[in-house]
N, C-alpha and C positions, 0 to 999 in steps of 0.2 A: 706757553700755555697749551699748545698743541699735544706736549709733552705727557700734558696733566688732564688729557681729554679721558681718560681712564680712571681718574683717579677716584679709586670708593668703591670700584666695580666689582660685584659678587658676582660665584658663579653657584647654579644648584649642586651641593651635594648628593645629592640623586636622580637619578635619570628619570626623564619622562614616563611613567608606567604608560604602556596599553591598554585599555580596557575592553574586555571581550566580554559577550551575554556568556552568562556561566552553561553550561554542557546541559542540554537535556535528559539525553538516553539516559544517567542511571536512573531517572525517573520510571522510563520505557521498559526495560530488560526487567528479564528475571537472570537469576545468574546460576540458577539450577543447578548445572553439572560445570561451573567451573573447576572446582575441586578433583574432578576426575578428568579435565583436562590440563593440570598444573601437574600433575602427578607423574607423566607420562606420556610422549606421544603428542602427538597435533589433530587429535580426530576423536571423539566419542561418538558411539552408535546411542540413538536413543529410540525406545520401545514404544509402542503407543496401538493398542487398542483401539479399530476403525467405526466397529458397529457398537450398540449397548446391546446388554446382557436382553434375552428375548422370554418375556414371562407368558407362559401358555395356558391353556386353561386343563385339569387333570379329569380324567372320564376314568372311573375305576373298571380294571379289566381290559385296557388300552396301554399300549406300551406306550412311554413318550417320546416323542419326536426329539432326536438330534442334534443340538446347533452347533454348528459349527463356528467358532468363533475366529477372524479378520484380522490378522497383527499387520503393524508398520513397523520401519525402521527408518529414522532420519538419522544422520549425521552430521553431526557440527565438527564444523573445518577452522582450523587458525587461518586463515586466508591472508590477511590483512600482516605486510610488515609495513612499517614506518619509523627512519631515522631522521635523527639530524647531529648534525657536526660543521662546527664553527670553531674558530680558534681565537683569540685574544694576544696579542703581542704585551711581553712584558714589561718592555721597555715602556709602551703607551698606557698600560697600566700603571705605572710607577707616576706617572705625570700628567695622567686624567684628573679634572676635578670633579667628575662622576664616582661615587663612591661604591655603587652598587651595579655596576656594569653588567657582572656573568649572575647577580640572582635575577634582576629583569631580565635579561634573554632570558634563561633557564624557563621561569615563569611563562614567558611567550610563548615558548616552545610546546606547555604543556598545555596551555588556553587552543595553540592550535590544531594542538594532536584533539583537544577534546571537539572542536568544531568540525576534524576530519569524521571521527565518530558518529555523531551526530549525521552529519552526512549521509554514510554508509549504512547506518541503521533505518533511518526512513526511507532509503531507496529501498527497501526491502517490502514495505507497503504495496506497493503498485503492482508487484509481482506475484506476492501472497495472499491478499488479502480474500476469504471465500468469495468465490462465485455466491450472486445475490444480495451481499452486504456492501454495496458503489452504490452511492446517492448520486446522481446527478440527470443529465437528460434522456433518458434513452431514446432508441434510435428505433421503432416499429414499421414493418412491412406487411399489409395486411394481405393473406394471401387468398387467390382465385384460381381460376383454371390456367390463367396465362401467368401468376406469380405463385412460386412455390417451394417450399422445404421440405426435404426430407434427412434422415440420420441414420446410417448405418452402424451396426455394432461393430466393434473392432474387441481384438485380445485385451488393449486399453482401454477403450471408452469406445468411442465413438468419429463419425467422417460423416461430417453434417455439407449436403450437396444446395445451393440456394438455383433458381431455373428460372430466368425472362423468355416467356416466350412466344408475348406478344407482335405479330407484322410490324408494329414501329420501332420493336427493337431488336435492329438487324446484328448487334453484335452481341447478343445475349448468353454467351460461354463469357463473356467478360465484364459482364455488371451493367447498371445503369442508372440512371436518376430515379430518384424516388423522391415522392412528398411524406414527411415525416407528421401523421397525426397527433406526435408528443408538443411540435411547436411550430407547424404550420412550414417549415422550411425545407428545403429540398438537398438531398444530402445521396451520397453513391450509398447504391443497395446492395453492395458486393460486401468482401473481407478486407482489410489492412490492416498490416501490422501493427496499428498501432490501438488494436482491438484486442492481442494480445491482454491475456491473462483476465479479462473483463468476464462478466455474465454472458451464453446466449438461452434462447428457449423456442420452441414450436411455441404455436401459439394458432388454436380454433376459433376460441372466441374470448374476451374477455376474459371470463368464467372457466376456461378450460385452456390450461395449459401443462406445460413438462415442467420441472422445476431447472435452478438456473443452472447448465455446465460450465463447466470452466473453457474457457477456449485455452488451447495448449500449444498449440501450432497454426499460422496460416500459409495452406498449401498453394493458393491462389485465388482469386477475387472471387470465386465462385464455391470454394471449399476452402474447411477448416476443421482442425482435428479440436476433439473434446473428450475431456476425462470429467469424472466428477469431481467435486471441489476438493474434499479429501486422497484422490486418486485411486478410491476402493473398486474393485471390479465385482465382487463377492460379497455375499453377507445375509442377515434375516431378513432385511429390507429390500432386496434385489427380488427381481421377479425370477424364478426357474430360465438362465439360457440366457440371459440378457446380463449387459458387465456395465449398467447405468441405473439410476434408480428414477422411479416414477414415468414409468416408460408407456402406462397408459395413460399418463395424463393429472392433471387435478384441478383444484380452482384456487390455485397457488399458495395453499396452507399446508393442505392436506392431499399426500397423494398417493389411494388406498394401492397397494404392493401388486393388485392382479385387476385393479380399476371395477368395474362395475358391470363387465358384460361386455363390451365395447373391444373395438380390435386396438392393440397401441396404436401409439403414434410413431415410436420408430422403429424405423424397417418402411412404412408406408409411404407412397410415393404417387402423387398425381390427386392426394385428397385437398388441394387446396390449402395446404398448412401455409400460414404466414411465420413470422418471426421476428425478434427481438433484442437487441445489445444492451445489455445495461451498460446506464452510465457512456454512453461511446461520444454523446456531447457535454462538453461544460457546462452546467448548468452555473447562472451569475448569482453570485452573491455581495447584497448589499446590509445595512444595518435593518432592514424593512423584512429578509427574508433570512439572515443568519441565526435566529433564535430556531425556529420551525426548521431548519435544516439539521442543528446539532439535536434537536428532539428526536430525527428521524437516524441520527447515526445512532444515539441511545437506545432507539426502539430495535436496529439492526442486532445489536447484541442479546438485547433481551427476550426475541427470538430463537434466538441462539442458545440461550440457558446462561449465558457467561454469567459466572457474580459480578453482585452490583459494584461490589469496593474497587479498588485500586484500578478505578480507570482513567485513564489520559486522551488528551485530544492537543496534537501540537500543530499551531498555524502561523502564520506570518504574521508584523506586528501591527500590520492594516488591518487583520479579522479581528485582534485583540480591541480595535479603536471600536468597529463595528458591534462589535458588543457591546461594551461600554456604551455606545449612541443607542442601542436597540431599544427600540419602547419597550419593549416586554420585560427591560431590565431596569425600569425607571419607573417609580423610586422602590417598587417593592424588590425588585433584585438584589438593590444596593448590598444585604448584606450577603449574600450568595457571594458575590460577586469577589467580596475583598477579603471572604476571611481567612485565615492562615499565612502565611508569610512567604518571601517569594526566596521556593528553593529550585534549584535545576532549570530556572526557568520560568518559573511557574507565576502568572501573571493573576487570575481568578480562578474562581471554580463555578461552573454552569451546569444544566442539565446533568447533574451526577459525575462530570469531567472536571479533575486537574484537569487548565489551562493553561499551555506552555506557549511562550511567544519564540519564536525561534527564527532570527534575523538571516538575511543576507542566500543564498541558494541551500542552506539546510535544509526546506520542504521543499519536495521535488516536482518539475511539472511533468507533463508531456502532453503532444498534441491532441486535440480531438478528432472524431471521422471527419473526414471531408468534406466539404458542399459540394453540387455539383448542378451543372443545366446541362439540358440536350440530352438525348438516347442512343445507344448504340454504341459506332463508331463516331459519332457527334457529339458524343458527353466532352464534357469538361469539368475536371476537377480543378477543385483551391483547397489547399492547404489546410486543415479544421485547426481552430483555435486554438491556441496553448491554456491548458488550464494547470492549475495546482491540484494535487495531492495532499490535501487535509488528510493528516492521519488521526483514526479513533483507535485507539485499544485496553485493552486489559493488560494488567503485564504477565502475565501466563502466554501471550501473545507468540512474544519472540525471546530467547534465548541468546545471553550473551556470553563470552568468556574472554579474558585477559588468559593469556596462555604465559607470558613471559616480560618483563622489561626491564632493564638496565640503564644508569645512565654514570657517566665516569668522567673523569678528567687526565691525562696524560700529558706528559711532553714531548712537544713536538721533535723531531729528531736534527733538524738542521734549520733551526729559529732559537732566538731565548720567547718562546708561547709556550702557551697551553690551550690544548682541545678540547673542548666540549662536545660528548657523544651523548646519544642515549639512542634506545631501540624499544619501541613496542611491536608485539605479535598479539593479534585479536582476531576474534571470528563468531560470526549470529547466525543462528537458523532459526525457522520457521517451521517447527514439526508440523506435519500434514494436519493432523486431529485440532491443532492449535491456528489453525487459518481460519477459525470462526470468532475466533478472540480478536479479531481486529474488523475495523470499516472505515472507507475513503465517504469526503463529499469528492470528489470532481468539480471544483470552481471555476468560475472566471471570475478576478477580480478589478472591477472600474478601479482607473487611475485618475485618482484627482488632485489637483495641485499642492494640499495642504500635506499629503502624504510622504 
């Protein structure tokens, strides 16, 4: 009987498929200039127009003023290669009861290149997104006689200097604790890298400040280098002499080109300016505050002028729940919420966004500023929060291209196999003028068991 302990026994004729969330990005991308990156070459220069055209008013008998108008140049790079190569034994072919062996790999192979993508494309967020368009907690210093900022102009932009230099704090060329008026907590008042690419601004009062620069470099806890979001140094909106815009100030709408009378703000040093990090903390998102948070990434754009259509917002699949729980979506949401069919991804649509859910390290985090107690040479810092990288955009955004790919089969030269290759070459950029088409929340998001 033992014999016959088998007897009846099936096996599957096809192999266990994988199941993978289908690829976001083509949702994401524009694909612009792939076509003149297939052509030739691994690299197109793309053109782009800094300032808008500058409408004057005509006085007859007055010659008209001159503008000179701002070009960029971006280039998109194939950066990215990715293979794979596996082989199959003949022999174990012959005598597998898997019937479908090399189209499942195959298929895998191409679910993974797509989640590699995905990947690489949202890392691009955190890096580019303009200055001013990060939702999350900012980090404010309000400044006096003994706290202050100043920002010198540079060829580039700008070399923003911050200065403690109050008697309690004795090591003030190196930062110190500060109590953060955004959330009552106490956080290092200095630079860290991980302030990179974020918003900063002077800041008088409220009511008067610079508009947001890009932080581009940190030189050290006390200095950091700043361009403007676009990188423009020149243009009809620059004041005469200066390579930053709104450099007298404004009440963070509008900020008139030569200000109002009033001396700028950079260049000055010892007036008490305070200052500001966008977004430098996680702010937390729950189902209580994620509705009112994507309202505020859509207002980012619409600031911006971006068109309304073809915009995306890709989060993890805990924001997707959170929505779905949010009062604001219940029950009049319901049909916002469901209608259209899930491509790329695509889970709902809210506040004017495809919703993509995009599983597993595809949305990118990285840490928040610091906490910190003590002053001086007494400070001590911890580590600031990991937060997510909610990405918003338009797909005018970012710019994709497939430059190349192949995939083949051969025999192996000293086996009875056959190898399974294939290659892709790909590469995204983020034209400067086009870093307004996109905006982060900066999150944290509660972990709770049912997740």
């Amino acid at each position: 009987m033992s014999a016959l302990a088998n007897f009846g026994e099936q096996f599957a004729a096809k192999v266990l498929e994988k199941t993978y969330q289908t690829s976001v990005f083509p949702a994401l991308v524009n694909r612009d200039y792939e076509g003149e990156i297939k052509k030739a070459g691994d690299r197109v220069n793309i053109l782009s127009f800094l300032n808008d055209v500058l409408m004057s008013d005509y006085v007859v008998g007055t010659d008209m003023s001159l503008e000179t108008i701002i070009d960029a140049e971006d280039q998109l790079i194939v950066e990215k290669r990715k293979y794979y190569h596996f082989s199959l034994d003949k022999l174990e072919d012959l005598f597998t009861y898997g019937g479908d062996i090399p189209t499942n790999l195959l298929e895998n192979a191409s679910e993974v290149h797509g989640r590699e993508v995905d990947t690489y494309v949202l890392n691009k967020f955190g890096e580019e997104v303009r200055a001013g368009n990060w939702i999350g907690t900012d980090l404010m210093v309000y400044g006096d006689t003994e706290t202050m900022a100043s920002i010198a102009t540079t060829a580039t932009g700008g070399t923003v200097t911050v200065v403690f230099i109050s008697a309690s704090m004795s090591d003030a060329t190196n930062g110190t604790t500060v109590e953060n008026p955004r959330d009552g907590s106490f956080y290092f008042g200095g630079f860290q890298a991980v302030d990179l690419y974020k918003g900063f601004r002077l800041r008088s009062t409220a009511a008067s400040v610079t508009p947001w620069y890009r932080i581009s470099a940190v030189a050290s806890t006390v200095s950091a280098s700043l361009t403007e979001w676009d990188e423009a140094v020149a243009g009809s909106d620059f004041a005469e002499g200066y390579t930053l815009r709104g450099v007298f100030g404004g009440n963070g709408v509008d900020f008139p080109k030569y200000g109002t009378g009033e001396a700028p703000y950079v260049g000055q040093f010892g007036s008490g300016f305070g200052w500001e990090i966008q977004a430098a903390i996680a702010t937390t998102v729950t189902a209580t505050t994620i509705y009112d948070q994507v309202t505020l990434l859509s207002q980012a754009l619409d600031d911006n002028e971006v068109p309304p259509g073809n915009r995306h917002l890709t989060v993890p699949p805990s924001v997707i729940t959170q929505l779905r729980q949010s009062s604001e979506m219940q029950p009049t949401g319901i049909a916002e919420i469901y209608t259209g069919t899930v491509i790329n991804g695509r889970a709902m649509r809210v506040g004017a966004f495809d919703v993509h859910s995009a599983a597993g390290s595809r949305v990118s985090t990285r840490a928040g500023h610091s906490t910190a107690s003590g002053v001086g040479a007494g400070m001590v810092g911890t580590v600031g929060s990991t937060g997510w990288q909610l990405a918003a955009n338009h797909t005018g955004f970012i710019t994709y291209a497939d430059k190349w790919s192949e995939s083949r089969i051969v025999d192996a030269e000293n086996q009875f196999a056959k190898k399974y290759q294939g290659l892709y070459l790909y590469g995204a950029r983020v034209p400067r003028y086009r870093r307004k088409y996109g905006a982060i929340l900066f999150g944290s998001i509660p972990v709770t068991l049912n997740q």
